[in-house]
C-alpha positions in Angstrom: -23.1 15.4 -20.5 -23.3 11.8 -21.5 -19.9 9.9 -21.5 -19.8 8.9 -25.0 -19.8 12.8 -25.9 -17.2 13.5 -23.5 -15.5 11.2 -25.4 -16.2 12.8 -28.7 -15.3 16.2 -26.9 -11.8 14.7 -26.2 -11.1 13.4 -29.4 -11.9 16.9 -30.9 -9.6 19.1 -28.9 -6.7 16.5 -29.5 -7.2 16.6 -33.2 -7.7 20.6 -32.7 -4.1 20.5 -30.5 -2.5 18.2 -33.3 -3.6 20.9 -36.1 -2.4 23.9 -34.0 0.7 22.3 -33.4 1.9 21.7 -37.1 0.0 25.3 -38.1 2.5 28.6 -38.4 5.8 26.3 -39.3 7.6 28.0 -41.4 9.1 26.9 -44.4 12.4 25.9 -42.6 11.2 24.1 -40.0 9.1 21.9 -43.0 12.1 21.0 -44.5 14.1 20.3 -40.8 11.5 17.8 -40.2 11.8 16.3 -43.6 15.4 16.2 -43.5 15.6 14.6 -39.6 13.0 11.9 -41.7 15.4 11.2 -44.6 18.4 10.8 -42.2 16.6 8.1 -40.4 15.4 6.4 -43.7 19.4 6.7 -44.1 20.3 5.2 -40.7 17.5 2.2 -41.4 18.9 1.3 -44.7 22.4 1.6 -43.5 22.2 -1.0 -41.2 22.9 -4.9 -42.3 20.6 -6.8 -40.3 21.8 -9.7 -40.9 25.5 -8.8 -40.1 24.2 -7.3 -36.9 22.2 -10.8 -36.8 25.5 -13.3 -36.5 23.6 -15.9 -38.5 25.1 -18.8 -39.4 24.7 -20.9 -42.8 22.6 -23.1 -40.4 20.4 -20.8 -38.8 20.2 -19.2 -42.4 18.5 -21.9 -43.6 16.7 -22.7 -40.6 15.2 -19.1 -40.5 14.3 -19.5 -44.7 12.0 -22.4 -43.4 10.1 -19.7 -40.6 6.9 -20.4 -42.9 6.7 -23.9 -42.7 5.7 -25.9 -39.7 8.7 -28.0 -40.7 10.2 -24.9 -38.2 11.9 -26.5 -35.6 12.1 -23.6 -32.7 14.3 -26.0 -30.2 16.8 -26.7 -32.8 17.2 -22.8 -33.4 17.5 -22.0 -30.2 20.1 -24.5 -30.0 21.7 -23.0 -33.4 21.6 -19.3 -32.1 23.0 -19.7 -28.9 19.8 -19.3 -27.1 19.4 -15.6 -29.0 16.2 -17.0 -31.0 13.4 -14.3 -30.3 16.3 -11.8 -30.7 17.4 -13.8 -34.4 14.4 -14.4 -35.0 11.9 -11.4 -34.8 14.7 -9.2 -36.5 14.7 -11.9 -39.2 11.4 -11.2 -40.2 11.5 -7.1 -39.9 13.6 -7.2 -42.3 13.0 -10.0 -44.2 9.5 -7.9 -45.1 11.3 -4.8 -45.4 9.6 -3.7 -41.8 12.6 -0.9 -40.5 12.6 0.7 -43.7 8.5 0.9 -44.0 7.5 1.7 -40.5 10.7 4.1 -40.0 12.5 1.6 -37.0 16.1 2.2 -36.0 17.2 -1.4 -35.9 19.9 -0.2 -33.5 16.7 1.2 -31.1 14.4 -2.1 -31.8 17.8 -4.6 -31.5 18.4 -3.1 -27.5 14.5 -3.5 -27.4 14.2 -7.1 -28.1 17.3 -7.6 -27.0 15.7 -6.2 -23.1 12.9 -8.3 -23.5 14.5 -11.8 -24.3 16.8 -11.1 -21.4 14.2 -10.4 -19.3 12.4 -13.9 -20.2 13.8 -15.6 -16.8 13.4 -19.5 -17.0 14.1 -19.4 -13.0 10.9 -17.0 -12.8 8.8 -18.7 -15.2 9.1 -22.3 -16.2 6.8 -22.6 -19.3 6.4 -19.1 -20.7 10.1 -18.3 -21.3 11.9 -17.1 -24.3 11.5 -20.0 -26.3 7.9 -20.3 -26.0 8.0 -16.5 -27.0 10.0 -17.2 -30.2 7.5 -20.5 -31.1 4.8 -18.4 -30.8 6.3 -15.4 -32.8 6.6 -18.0 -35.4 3.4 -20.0 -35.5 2.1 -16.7 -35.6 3.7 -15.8 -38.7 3.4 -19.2 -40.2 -0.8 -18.3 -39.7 -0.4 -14.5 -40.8 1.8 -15.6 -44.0 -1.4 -18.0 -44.9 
């Protein structure tokens, strides 16, 4: 057998697992799942990112200019107390209503982010550290937000 039909072999008994999975439920079950969905639609609208955030009137106003390239990422980082991929990328989320749409926990994506700012290590890695991170989170949204 050729590779590119192994492929298509694969694909087909995962979509064939996926459809036996979700086949016999009964009627309970449907309406557990749909109920463990609405409570986490709950917990994600229940939660005030920007509370959670700590932003200051500053940073408020710096983060309301995160579509500009009057953005000045230094001066953030400055403002946040060095939390700005943290501030910044949770800004956004919610800003476009992201942890509500997609389903996120912020409480889940907050430890997240929070892991992987922490883990930007300026002693490790002089350049690409966690302010380059947030400067290119936001360049990138500047470019995305067109």
């Amino acid at each position: 057998m050729k590779a590119k039909e192994m492929r298509a072999m694969k694909r087909n008994k995962d979509a064939m697992s996926w459809v036996k999975s979700i086949q016999g439920r009964s009627k309970d079950e449907r309406k557990g799942s749909l109920e463990a969905k609405l409570g986490n639609q709950r917990r994600v609208s229940a939660v005030d990112v920007e509370k959670k955030l700590e932003i200051t009137p500053v940073a408020k106003e710096m983060l309301e200019q995160s579509d500009t390239l009057d953005f000045n990422i230094f001066d953030f980082k400055d403002e946040t107390e060095e939390r700005e991929i943290f501030t910044l990328s949770s800004y956004l989320l919610q800003k476009h209503g992201l942890f509500e749409s997609l389903k996120i926990d912020p409480e889940v994506y907050f430890r997240f982010i929070k892991r992987i700012q922490d883990y930007y290590n300026p002693k490790w890695i002089e350049y690409h550290n966690k302010t380059h991170g947030a400067d290119v989170c936001q360049t990138s949204y500047f470019f995305l937000k067109g």
